[in-house]
C-alpha positions as CSV (number, residue, x, y, z in Angstrom):
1,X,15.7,51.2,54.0
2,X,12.1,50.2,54.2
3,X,11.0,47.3,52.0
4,X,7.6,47.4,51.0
5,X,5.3,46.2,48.5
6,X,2.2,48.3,47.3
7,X,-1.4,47.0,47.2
8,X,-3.1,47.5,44.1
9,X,-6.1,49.6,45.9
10,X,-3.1,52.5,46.7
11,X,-1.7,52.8,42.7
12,X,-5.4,53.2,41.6
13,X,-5.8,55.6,44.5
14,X,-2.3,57.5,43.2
15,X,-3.9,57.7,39.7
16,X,-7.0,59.0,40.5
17,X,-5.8,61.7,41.9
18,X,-2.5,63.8,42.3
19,X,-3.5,65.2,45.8
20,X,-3.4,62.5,48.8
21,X,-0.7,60.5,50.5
22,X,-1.0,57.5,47.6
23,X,0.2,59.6,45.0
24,X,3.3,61.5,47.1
25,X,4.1,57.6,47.7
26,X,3.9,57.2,44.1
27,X,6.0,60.0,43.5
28,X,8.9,59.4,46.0
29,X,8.9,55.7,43.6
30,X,12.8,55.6,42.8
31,X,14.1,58.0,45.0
32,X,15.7,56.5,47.5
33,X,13.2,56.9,50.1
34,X,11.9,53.0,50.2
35,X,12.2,50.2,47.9
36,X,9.1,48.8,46.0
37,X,8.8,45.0,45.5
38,X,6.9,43.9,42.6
39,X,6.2,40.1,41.5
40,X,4.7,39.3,37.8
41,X,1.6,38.2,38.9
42,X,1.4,41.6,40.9
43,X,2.0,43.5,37.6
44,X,-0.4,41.8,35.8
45,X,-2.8,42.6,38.8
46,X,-2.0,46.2,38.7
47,X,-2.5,46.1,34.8
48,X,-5.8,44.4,35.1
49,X,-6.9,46.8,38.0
50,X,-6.1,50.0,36.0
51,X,-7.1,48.9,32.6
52,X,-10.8,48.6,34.4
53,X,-10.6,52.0,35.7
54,X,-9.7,53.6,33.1
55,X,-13.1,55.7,32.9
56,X,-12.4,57.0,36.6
57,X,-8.3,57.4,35.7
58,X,-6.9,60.7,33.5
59,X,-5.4,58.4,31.6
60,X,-5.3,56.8,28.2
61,X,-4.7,52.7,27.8
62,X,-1.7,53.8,26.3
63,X,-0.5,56.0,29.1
64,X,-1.3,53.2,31.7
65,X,1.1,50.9,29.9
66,X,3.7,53.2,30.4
67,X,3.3,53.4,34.0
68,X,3.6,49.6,34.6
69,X,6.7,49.6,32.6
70,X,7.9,52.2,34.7
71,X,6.4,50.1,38.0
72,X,8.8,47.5,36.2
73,X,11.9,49.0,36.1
74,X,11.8,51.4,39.3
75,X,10.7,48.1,41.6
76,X,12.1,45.3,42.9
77,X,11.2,41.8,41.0
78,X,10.7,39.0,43.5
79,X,10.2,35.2,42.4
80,X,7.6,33.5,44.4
81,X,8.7,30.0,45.2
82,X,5.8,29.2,47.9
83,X,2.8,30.0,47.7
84,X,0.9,31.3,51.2
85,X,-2.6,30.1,50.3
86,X,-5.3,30.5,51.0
87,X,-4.6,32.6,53.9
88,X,-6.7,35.9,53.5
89,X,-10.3,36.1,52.3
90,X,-9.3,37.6,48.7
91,X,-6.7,35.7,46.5
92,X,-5.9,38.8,45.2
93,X,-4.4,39.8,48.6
94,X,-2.4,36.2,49.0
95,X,-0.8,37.5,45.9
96,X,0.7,40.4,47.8
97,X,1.1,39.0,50.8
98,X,3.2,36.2,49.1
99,X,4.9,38.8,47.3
100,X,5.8,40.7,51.1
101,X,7.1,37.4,52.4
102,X,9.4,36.1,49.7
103,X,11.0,39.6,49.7
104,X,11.3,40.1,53.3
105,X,9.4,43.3,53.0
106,X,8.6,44.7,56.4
107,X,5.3,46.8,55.2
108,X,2.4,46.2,53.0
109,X,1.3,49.4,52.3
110,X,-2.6,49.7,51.5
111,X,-5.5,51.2,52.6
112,X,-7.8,47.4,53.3
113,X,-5.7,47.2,56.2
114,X,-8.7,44.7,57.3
115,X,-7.8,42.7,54.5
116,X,-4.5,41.3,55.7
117,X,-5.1,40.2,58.9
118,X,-3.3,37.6,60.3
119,X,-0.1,38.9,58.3
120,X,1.7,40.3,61.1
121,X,2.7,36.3,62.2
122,X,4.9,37.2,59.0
123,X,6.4,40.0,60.9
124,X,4.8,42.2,58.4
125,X,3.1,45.7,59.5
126,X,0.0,47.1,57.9
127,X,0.1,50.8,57.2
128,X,-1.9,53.3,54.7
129,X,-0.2,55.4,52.3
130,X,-0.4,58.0,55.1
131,X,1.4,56.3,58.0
132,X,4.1,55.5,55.9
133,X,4.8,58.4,54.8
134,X,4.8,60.0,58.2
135,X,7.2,56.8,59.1
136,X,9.6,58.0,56.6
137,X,9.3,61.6,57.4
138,X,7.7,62.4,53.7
């Protein structure tokens, strides 16, 4: 099964909008068809990034809440012991790469594929929402 962790730009993405590849990934959360990993500083990044959306999102704060805790308890909580910084230009994105290599994820799933360049000396692959879904045949 495919290990993966989710940048925050592909769950605001999924929100936006129930049409697109980001919210099918969304959808297929807990099914079986990959595992999620999640860290707490990831949550609380995911938290931030929605609650300052919230005027583009269909969503009250209330509702947003409701999907982290659900983030929380269909994902995989990984401990970060090392920290991989700086590494990429945005901290934010050492924050999920950190999170893809103390997992042993094999994707980062995202759609600033720019963003995490030199992750692939992790053995990590870069893929949109899109390209992993056709991966798993979703």
């Amino acid at each position: 099964m495919h290990r993966i962790v989710i940048d925050t730009n592909v769950l605001v993405a999924a929100l936006r909008s129930r049409r697109g590849a980001a919210n099918k990934l969304l959808s297929l959360l807990g099914s079986g068809a990959y595992e999620a990993v999640i860290s707490v500083p990831l949550i609380l990044e995911y938290e931030d990034a929605l609650l300052r959306q919230l005027e583009t999102l269909p969503y009250s704060v209330d509702e947003v809440r409701e999907i982290i805790d659900y983030l929380c308890a269909a994902c995989t909580p990984q401990a970060i012991y090392y920290l991989w910084r700086p590494l990429l230009r945005d901290p934010k994105d050492d924050m999920v790469l950190e999170v893809a290599v103390a997992a042993r994820c094999d994707t980062i799933v995202t759609f600033n594929g720019r963003d995490f360049q030199g992750a692939e000396r992790f053995g990590l692959r870069i893929l949109t929402p899109a390209e992993f879904l056709k991966e798993i045949h979703a």
